[in-house]
N, C-alpha and C positions, 0 to 999 in steps of 0.2 A: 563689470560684474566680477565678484569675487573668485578665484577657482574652486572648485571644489578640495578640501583637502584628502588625499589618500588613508585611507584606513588601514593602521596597522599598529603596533605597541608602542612607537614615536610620539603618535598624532593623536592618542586615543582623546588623555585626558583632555586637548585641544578643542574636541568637538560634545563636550561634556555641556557643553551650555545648549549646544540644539539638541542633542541624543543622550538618553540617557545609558551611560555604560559600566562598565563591572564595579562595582561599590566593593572588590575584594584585590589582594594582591593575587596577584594572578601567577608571581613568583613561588610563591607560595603550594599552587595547586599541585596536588602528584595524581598521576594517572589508576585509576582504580577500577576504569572501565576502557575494557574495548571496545568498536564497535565496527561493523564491517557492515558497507553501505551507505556511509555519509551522504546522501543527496536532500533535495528540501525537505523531506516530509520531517527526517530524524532533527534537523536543525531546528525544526518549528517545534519539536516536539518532546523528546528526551530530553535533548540536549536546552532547550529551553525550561525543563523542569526541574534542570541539576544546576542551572546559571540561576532560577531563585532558590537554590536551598543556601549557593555559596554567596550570595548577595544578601544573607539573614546570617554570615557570617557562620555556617557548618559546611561541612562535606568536602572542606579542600582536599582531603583524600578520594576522592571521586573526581578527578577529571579525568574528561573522556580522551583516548586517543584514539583517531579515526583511521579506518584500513580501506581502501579499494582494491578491490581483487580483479576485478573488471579492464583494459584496456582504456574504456571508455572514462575510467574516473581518472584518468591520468589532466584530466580538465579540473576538477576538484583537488585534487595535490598541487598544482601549480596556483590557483587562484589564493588557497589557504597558505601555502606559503609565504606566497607575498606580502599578507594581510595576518601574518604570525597567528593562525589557525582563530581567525577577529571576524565577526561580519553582522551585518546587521539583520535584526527582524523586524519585518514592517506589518504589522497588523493594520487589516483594512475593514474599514467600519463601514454599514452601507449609507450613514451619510454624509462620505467621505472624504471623512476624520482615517489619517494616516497617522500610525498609533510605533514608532520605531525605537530598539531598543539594539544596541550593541552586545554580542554572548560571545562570553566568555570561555564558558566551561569546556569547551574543545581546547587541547593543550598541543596535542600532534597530532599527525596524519603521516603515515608510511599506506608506501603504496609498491604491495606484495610485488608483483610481478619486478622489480629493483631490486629488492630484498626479502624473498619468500623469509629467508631464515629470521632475520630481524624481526617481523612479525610474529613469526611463533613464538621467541624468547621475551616479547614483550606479552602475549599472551601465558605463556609458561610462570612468568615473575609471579613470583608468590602475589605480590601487591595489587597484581589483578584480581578481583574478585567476580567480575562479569565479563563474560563479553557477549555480549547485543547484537542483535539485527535486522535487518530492513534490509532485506534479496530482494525484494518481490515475491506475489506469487507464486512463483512459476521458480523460484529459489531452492527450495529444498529436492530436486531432481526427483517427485514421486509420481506415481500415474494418474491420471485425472480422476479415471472415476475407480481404479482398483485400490489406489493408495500406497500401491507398492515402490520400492526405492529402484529408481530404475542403473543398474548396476552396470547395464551396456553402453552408458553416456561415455561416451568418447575424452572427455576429460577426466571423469573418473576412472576408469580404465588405466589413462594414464600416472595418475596419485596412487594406483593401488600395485603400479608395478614397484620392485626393490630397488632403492635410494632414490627413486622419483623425485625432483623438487617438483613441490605443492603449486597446483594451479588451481585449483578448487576451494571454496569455504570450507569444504569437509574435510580435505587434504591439510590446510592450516589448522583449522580446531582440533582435528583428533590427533596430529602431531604435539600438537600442543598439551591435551591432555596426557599423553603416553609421556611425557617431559616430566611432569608435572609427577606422575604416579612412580615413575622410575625413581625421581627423586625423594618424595615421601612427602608431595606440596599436596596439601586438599587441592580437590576442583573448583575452578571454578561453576557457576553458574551460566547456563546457555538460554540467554532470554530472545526470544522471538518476539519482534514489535512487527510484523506483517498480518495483512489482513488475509489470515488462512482462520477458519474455523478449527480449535484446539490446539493453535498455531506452536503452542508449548509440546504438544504431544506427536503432532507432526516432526517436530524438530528433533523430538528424542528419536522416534522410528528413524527418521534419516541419518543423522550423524551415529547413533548405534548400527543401523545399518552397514554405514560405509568402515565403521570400527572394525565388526564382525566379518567381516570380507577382506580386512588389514589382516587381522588375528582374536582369532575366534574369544582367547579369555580377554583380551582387551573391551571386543564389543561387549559383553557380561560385564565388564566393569564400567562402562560409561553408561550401561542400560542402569547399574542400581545406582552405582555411586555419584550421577551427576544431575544437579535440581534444571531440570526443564521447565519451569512454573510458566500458566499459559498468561496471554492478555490483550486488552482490548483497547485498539488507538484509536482516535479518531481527530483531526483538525484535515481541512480541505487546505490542502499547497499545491494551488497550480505553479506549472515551470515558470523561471525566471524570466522576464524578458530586457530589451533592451531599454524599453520604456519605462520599465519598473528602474534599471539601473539610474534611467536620467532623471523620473522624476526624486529620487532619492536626492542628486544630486542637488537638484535646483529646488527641492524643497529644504532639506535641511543641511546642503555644502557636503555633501560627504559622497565621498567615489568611492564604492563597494564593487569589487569584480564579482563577487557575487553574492548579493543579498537574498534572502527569502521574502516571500512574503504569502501570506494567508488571510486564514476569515479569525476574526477573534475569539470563538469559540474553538476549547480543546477539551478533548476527555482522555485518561486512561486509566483504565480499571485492570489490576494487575494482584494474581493469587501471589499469599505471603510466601514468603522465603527467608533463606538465615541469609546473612550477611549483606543485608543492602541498605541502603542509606535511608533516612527516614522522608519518603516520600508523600508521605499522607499529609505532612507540613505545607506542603505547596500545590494540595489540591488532588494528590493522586486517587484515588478509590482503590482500597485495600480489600479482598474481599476471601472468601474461601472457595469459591468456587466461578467464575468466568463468567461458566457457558450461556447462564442466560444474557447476560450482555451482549456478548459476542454475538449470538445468534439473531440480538436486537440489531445492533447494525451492520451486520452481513448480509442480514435480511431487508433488511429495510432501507439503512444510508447506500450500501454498496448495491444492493439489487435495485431499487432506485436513482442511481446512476446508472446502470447499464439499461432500466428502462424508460429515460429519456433520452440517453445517445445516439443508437443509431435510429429510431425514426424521429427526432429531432433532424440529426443530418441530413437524413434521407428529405424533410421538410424544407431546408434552408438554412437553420439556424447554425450556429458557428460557436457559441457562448453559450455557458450554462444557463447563466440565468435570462438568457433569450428564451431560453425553451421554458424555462420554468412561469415564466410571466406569459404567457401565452396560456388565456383561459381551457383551451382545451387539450394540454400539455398537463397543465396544474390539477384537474380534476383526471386526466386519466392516471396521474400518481399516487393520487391520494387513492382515488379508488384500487390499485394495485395495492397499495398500503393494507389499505384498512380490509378488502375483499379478501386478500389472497395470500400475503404476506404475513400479513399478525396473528391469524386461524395458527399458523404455525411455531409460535412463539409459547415458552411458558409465561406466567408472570415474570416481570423484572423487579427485583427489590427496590424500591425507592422510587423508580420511573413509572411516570403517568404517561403511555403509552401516546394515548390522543394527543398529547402536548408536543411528545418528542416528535411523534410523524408530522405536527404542524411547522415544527420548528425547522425541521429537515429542511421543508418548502420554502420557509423565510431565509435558512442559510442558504440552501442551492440560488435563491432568488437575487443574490446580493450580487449588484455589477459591478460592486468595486475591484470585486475578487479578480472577474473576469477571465475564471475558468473555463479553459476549453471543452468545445465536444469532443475535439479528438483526441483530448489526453483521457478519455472515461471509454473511451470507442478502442483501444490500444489494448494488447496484450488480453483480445477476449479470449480466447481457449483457454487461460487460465482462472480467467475471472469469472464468465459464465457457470460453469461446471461446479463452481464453489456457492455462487452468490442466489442465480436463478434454478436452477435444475432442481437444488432442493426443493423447493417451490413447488414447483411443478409434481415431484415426486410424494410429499405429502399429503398435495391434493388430490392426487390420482388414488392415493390409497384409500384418502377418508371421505371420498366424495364430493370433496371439494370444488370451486370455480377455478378453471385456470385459462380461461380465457385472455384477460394480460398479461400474464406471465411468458404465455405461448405468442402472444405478438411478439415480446422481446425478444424469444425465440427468431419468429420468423422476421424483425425487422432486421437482425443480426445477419440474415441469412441473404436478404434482399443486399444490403451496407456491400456485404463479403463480394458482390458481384462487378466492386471498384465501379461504381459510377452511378449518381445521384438520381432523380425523377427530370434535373435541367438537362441530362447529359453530361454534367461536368464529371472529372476521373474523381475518386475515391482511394486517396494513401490508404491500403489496408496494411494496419501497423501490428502483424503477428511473427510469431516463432514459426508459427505453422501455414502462415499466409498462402504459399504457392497451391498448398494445399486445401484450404479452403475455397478461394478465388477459386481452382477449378472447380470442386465441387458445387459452389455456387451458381457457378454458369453456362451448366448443365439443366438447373431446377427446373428453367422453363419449358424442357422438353421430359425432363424425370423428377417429379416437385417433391420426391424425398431424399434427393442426392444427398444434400448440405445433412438432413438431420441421421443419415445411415452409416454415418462415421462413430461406431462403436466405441473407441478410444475416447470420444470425449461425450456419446452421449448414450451411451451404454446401450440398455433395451428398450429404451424410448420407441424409436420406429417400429417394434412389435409392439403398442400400444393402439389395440385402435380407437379409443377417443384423443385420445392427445394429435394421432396423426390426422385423425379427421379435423380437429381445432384446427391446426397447425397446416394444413394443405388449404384448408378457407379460406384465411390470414393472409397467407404469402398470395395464392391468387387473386384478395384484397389489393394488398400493396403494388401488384404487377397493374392490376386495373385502375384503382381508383388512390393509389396514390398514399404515403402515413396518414394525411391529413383526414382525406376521404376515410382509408379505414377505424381512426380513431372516432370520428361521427361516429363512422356504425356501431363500432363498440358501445358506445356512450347509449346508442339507442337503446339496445336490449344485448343479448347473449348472439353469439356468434353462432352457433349450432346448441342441439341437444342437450 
């Protein structure tokens, strides 16, 4: 058997007969964007939006260079170097057709915590005219349900004392603006690719925030003078695995230390701004206003993931589309969809609503992907409070069903209590984990511990229909199990 050959700017055009790779000189490309948070989702996603603009031969002034701020991406700076910032994307079809393409458009990666300073000046370079990001969640340091920038984080704290080197995203961006303005360079543009509802405007409050706690007229001038424009992503990247690397290998010869790989379906719908490349070339949706999209799949793709996860787990299943192929998994979603979800949506321009919630079901359904439950079950305190709570919060006001919604609730709550309906443990994978895990397992002696955690679920527990829903459900799930309680669900209504 042949070896596989290693991927990197040697070997590229090498492996041009099985893969297809940069159709551009890649010598060529100059950095026009930053981006901080290179992990799969941005690879499968920006960054494979800017490798077709310069594969139609534009935007070689748009290459990305990639920052980790994190410890943890010091795994992503060593793989991308070896691979001259090269890797492949493998799209997966569900009848599995493996779809891979080599990208390009990534040109460098520094990795702050080496050289904080080097990172600002490459953000300061006039030449930059973005820089992007993908934190997560839970990224922009605001409070869950107040909204406010929490200024007592312990890293922050540390970036806001005098000559600090920057540990923070905040700490490099506003440094970098204050460069920028001292010199007489316009700003750049601070675009947020995370899945936060107004994720543009989240992102102004917080980097103006942390401005204005630097020096009061500085935050005044990144609040007017820098374009926050919001937007909307969406492609499913589960994490890489090992088996993704081999079958890469021994399907098309080619050794990637780290490929992506996702579903073949991508969206992102992003409000106009000055100075960006012409996106709407390769698919992007330009539009003037976001929010209805946004709140289309926050509500719907993202709250529908968190309402299969944990009573899926809690079920057996291990894989998304386990859960989703399971008849009575697939109608308790659609029903959350269509019942409880959508009531709360405006129109979206262009989108046939019934199609997309169908379509949801045929992506989440797809095994090739082989999505996990517990990458959807991870980092809930952040994702709950954004994705389901509105939910809930809508329909309490206008009368609404919130019957499913509040299971999500309490299956989250049952999950939190590390160990399954077999007995086996349960990685609860939070920030806040110590903290919820006890709250959790407490319930079955005080069944509103988990939800009287004010910080992430505000005046909920002074609600008393929601707590009445919501105390049923969970004594469902203690009794008769997700399975048993989604039957009942499906029967009729849970309470009044």
């Amino acid at each position: 058997m042949t070896r596989p050959l290693p991927l990197d700017a040697r070997t590229v055009a090498s492996v041009a007969s099985a893969v297809p790779v940069p159709g551009y000189d890649r010598g060529l490309v100059r950095t026009g964007i930053v981006h901080v948070g290179v992990g799969g989702f941005h690879r499968a996603h920006q960054a494979m939006y800017l490798d077709r603009l310069m594969n139609d031969g534009r935007a070689l002034d748009w290459g990305i260079c990639g920052v980790g701020v994190l410890p943890s991406d010091r795994r992503m700076q060593e793989a991308l170097d070896a691979q001259d910032c090269l890797y492949t994307l493998v799209l997966k079809h569900p009848d599995g057709t493996y779809e891979p393409r080599v990208i390009g458009s990534i040109v460098d990666y520094l990795f702050a915590p080496d050289d904080p300073d080097a990172v600002i000046e490459r953000m300061a370079d006039e030449a930059t005219r973005i820089v992007s990001l993908t934190v997560t969640e839970g990224g922009y340091n605001v409070h869950a349900v107040t909204g406010r920038f929490d200024e007592a984080n312990s890293d922050v704290v540390h970036d806001l004392r005098a000559s600090a080197t920057p540990r923070t995203t905040f700490g490099l961006v506003v440094e970098a603006l204050r460069r920028r303005r001292e010199r007489g360079v316009r700003p750049f543009t601070v675009l947020s690719c995370d899945n936060v509802q107004g994720n543009g405007d989240v992102a102004r409050r917080s980097f103006a925030a942390f401005a204005r706690l630097r020096d009061p007229e500085l935050g005044a001038w990144v609040e007017r003078e820098v374009a926050f424009p919001n937007s909307m992503v969406d492609r499913i990247t589960p994490v890489t695995t090992d088996d993704d690397r081999a079958a890469l290998a021994r399907r098309f010869g080619l050794e990637d230390r780290w490929p992506v790989v996702c579903e073949p379906f991508a969206q992102w719908v992003l409000e106009d701004f000055d100075g960006r490349p012409p996106l709407e070339d390769v698919g992007v949706q330009i539009v003037a206003d976001v929010e209805p999209y946004e709140l289309m799949k926050l509500r719907l793709l993202n709250g529908s993931h968190q309402a299969l996860a944990y009573l899926g787990r809690l079920a057996g299943h291990r894989l998304v589309h386990e859960v989703c192929q399971d008849p009575l998994f697939a109608d308790f979603l659609l029903a959350y969809m269509d019942e409880e979800a959508t009531p709360t949506l405006e129109p979206v321009p262009g989108i046939d609503l019934d199609a997309y919630k169908r379509e949801l079901v045929a992506r989440f359904s797809n095994a090739e992907v082989r999505d996990t439950v517990a990458r959807l079950c991870a980092e809930s305190s952040d994702r709950i409070p954004k994705f389901v709570l509105p939910v809930i919060r809508h329909n309490l006001a206008h009368g609404g069903p919130i019957t499913r919604a509040t299971a999500v609730i309490a299956g989250w709550a049952r999950y939190a209590e590390g160990v399954d309906e077999r007995g086996e443990p349960i990685e609860v994978v939070d920030p806040l984990r110590d903290r919820l895990v006890a709250s959790a397992r407490r319930q079955r002696e005080e069944p509103l511990a988990f939800i009287a955690d004010r910080e992430l679920f505000g005046d909920l527990v002074d609600d008393e229909r929601f707590v009445a829903v919501y105390r049923d459900l969970l004594d469902a799930l203690h009794r008769d199990g997700a399975r048993g309680t989604l039957e009942r669900i499906a029967g009729g209504p849970t309470s009044a």
